[in-house]
N, C-alpha and C positions, 0 to 999 in steps of 0.2 A: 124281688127283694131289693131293696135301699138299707145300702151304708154308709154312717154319718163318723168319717175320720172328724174327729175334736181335735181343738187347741184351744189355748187364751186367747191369739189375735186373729187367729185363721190366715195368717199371713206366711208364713215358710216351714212351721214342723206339718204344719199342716199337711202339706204337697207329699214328704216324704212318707206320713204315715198312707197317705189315699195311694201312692205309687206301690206302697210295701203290699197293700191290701190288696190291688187290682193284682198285683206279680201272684198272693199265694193261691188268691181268687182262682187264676188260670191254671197254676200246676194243679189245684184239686179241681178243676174242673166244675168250678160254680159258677153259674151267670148271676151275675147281680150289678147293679148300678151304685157306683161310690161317689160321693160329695163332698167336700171338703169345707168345713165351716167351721165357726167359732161358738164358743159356751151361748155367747151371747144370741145370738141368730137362732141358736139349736133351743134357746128359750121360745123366742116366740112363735116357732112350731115349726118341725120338718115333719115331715112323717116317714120315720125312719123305722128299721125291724132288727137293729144293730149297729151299738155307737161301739167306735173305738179311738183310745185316748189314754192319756198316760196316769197314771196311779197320782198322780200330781192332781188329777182332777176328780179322782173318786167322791169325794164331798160332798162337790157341785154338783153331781152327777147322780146321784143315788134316787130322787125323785121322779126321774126318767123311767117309765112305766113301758120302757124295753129291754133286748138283754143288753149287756156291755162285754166288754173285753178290755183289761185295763192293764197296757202297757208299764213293765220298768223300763226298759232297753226300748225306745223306738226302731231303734236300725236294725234289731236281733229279728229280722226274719223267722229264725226256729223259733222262739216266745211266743209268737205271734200265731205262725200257723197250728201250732201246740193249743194255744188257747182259742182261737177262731175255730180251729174244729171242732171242738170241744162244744162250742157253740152253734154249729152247722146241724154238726150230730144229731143235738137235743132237738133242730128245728124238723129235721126228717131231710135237710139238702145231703147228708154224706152218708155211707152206708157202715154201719160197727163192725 
């Protein structure tokens, strides 16, 4: 599985959300590979199975034919792993 943490520049909220994601990754116990890029790059094609990104970019993001997770609070850890399971779930990685 590939996870495509979003931002506008790919330059510094970036890192935190890819480091937020890898930490809750581990406590639930899911292997996956995170990437940290930008709207623009994630245009011309990652192949990703899970973007995550701030509510700031829903928008831009909606034509994206994967799931998402869309961040208020970058640094809220609980947000995050609340809504990434939630997404896990649906894929069959966590058990209900």
């Amino acid at each position: 599985m590939k996870i495509a943490a979003v931002c506008g520049m790919g330059m510094g909220t970036v890192f935190l959300i890819k480091m937020n994601v890898e930490e809750v990754l581990r406590e639930l116990n899911v292997p996956a590979e995170v990437i940290a890029t930008n709207i623009s790059s994630l245009s011309i094609g990652h192949d990703t199975d899970i973007i995550v990104a701030s509510v700031d970019f829903e928008k831009l993001l909606t034509d994206k034919p994967v799931r998402k997770v869309f961040l208020k609070n970058l640094l809220d850890k609980n947000e995050l792993r609340a809504k990434l399971s939630v997404v896990l779930k649906e894929m069959g990685y966590l058990k209900t």
